[in-house]
C-alpha positions in Angstrom: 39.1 -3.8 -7.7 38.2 -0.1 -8.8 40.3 1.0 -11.6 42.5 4.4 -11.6 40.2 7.3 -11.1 36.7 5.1 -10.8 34.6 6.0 -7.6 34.5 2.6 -5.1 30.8 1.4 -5.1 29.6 2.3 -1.4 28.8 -0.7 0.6 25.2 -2.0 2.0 25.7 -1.0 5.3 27.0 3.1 4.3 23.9 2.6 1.7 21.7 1.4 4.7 23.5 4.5 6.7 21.5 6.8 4.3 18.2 5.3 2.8 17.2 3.9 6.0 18.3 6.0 8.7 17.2 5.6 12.4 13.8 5.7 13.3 12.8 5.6 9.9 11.6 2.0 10.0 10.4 2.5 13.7 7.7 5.2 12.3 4.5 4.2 13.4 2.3 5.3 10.6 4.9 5.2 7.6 6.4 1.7 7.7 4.2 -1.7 6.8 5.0 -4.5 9.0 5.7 -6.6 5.8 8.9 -4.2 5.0 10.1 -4.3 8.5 9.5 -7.9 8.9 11.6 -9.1 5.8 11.6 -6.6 3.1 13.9 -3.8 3.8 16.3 -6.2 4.1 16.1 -7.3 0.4 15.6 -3.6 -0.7 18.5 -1.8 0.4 20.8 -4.7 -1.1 18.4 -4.3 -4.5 19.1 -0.4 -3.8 22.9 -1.0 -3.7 22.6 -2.6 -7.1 20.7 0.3 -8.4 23.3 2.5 -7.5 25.3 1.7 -10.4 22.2 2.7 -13.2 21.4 4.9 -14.5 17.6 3.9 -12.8 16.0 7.1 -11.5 13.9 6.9 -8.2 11.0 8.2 -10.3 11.1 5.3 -12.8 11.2 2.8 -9.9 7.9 4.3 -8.6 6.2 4.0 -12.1 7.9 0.8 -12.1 6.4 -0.4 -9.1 3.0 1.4 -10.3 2.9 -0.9 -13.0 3.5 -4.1 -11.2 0.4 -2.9 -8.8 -2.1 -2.3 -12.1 -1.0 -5.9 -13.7 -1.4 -7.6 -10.4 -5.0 -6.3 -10.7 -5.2 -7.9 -13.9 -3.6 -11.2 -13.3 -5.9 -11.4 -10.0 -9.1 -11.4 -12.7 -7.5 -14.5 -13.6 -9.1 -17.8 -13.3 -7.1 -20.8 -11.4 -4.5 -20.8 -8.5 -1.8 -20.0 -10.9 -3.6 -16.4 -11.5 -3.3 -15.9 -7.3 0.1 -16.9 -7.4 1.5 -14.9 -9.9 -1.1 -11.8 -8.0 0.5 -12.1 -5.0 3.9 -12.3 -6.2 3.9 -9.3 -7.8 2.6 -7.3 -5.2 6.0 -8.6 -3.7 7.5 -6.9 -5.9 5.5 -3.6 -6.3 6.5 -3.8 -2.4 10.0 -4.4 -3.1 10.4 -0.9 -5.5 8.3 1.0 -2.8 10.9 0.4 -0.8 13.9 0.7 -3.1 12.8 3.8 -4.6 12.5 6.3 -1.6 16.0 4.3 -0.3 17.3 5.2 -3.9 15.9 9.1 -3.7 17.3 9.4 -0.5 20.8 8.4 -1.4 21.1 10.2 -4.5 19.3 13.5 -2.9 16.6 13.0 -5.5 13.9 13.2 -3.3 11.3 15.5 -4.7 7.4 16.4 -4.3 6.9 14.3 -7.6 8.5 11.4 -6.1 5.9 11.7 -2.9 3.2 12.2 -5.6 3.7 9.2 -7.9 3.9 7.2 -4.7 0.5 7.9 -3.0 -0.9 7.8 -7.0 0.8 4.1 -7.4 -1.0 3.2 -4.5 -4.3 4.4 -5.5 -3.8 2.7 -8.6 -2.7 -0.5 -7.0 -5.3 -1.0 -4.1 -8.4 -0.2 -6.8 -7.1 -2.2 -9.4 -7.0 -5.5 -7.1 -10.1 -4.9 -5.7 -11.4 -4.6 -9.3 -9.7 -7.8 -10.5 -11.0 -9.8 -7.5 -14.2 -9.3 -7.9 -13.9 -9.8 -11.5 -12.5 -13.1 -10.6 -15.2 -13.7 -8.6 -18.3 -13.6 -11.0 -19.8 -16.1 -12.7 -21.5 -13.9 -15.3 -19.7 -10.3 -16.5 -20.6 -8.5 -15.0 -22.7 -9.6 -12.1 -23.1 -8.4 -8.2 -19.9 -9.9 -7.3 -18.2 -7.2 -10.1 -20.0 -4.7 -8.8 -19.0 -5.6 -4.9 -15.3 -5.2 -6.4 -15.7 -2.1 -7.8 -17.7 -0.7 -5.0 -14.9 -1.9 -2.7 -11.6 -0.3 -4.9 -14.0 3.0 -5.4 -14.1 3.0 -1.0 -11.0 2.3 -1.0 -9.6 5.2 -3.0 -11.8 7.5 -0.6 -10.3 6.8 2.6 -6.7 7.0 0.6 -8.5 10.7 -0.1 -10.0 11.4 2.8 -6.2 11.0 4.9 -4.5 13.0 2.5 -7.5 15.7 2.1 -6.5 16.7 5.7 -3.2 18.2 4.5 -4.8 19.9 1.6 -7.4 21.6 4.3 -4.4 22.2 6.2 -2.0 23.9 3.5 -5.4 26.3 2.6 -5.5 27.2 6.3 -2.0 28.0 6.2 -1.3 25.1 8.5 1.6 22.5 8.8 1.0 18.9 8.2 -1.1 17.3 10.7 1.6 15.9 13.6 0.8 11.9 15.0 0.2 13.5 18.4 -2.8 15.4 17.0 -4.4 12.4 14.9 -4.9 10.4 18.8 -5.8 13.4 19.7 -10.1 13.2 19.9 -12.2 15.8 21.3 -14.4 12.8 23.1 -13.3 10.3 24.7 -15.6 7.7 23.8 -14.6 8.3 20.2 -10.5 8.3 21.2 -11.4 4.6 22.8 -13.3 3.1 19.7 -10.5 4.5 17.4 -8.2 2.1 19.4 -10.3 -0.6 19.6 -11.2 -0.5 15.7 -7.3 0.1 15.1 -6.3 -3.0 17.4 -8.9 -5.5 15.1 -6.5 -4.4 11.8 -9.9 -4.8 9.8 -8.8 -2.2 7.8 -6.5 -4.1 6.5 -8.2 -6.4 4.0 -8.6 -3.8 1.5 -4.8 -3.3 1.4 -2.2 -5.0 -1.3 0.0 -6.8 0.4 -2.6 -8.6 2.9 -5.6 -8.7 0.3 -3.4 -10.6 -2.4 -2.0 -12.9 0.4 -6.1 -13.2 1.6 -7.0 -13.8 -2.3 -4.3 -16.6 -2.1 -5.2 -18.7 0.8 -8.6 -17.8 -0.5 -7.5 -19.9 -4.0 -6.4 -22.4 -2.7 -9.8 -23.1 -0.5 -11.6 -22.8 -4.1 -9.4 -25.4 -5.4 -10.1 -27.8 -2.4 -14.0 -27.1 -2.6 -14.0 -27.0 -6.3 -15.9 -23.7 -6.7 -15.4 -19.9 -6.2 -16.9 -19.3 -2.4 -14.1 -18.3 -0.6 -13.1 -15.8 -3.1 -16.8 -14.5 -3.6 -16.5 -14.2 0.6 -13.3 -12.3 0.4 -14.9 -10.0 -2.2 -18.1 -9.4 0.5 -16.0 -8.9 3.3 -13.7 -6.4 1.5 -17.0 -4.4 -0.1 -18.2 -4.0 3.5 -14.8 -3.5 5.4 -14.6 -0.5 2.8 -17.8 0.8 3.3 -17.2 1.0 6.8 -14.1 2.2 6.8 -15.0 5.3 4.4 -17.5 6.2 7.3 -15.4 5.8 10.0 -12.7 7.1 9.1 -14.0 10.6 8.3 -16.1 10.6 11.4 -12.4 9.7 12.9 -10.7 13.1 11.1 -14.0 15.7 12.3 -14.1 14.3 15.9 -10.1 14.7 15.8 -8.1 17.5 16.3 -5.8 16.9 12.5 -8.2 19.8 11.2 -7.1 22.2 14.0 
């Protein structure tokens, strides 16, 4: 019971009310299947602790910025045990992307430094796994496979730059942020169909946290079976030329679009 004159801590559900309001979970470009699937439901309860602290949405995000870099690290790791702990704390670098736009958004803290630190946390945490993994995959530092990891994090920081590019083009033009409607929008329509059909493989998505430490796992645990480091030296091929692809296609995707106007 609230003592005389203390504020009654709100409950999940008026919390959930707020930081996860409808639709927003529903967005099609702005919501990873792994937070709809199970973690937005641990957030908002991890939120509803944090309304009580004096925690700031802006230390969560360099919070969760952290837990991405030292994932990267632990990744370099040799053994299972180094995939484990990887993966586990990309759970949680998950976890306080989640919590700290549901904690902004209850406490009206959101701010353009709050959208910033995000997008640089996951610049940060996409190159530094990629880093780490092939640093965990050489036999000699540094060798090919090192360079394969840094060639794939460097790829994947330029499609990261090439999306958000497209609003700094926009804002010089004067221009509102491109809308979903105009990024399906292709001026050929052979190039509108290979975007879906590229899109509906989810390649793209082995260069991303969440699935890349889960890959790097399952990828462990193969090494440990076969005694050597093949399925991780694989993984680190298949990310270096997913990336490489991806950094062609996808600005080929933005110019035959109509995001630029």
């Amino acid at each position: 019971m609230p003592t005389s004159g203390e504020r009654p801590r709100p409950s999940v559900a008026a919390i959930r009310d707020v930081a996860q309001p409808p639709g927003h979970l529903e967005r099609k470009n702005g919501e990873h299947w792994a937070g709809v699937l199970y973690m937005r439901a641990i957030s908002i309860r991890v939120t509803w602790l944090l309304t009580k602290t004096p925690v700031t949405p802006n230390q969560l995000t360099w919070i969760m910025t952290l837990a991405g870099v030292a994932a990267g690290f632990v990744i370099a790791l040799p053994g299972l045990w180094a995939a484990v702990g990887a993966a586990l704390l990309i759970q949680v670098y998950l976890l306080l992307d989640c919590s700290d736009g549901e904690l902004a958004r209850w406490t009206g803290k959101t701010s353009l430094a709050g959208v910033y630190l995000d997008r640089v946390g996951a610049y940060f945490t996409e190159a530094a796994l990629l880093v780490g993994l092939g640093w965990r995959a050489s036999a000699v530092l540094p060798d090919w496979y090192t360079v394969l990891g840094v060639a794939a994090a460097l790829g994947a920081i330029l499609i990261k730059a090439e999306t958000d590019l497209v609003d700094v083009a926009r804002a010089k033009g004067g221009l509102s942020t491109a809308t979903e409607a105009s990024v399906a929008q292709f001026r050929s329509g052979l190039l509108g169909l290979g975007r879906r059909i590229l899109s509906a493989t989810k390649f793209h998505r082995i260069v991303q946290p969440i699935e890349l430490s889960m890959l790097a796992l399952v990828a462990a645990v193969i090494d440990l079976a076969m005694g050597d480091l093949t399925a991780t030296r694989v993984l680190v091929v298949a990310c270096a030329i997913a990336a490489a692809l991806q950094t062609v296609l996808h600005l080929v995707s933005i110019m035959a679009s109509r995001r630029l106007g």
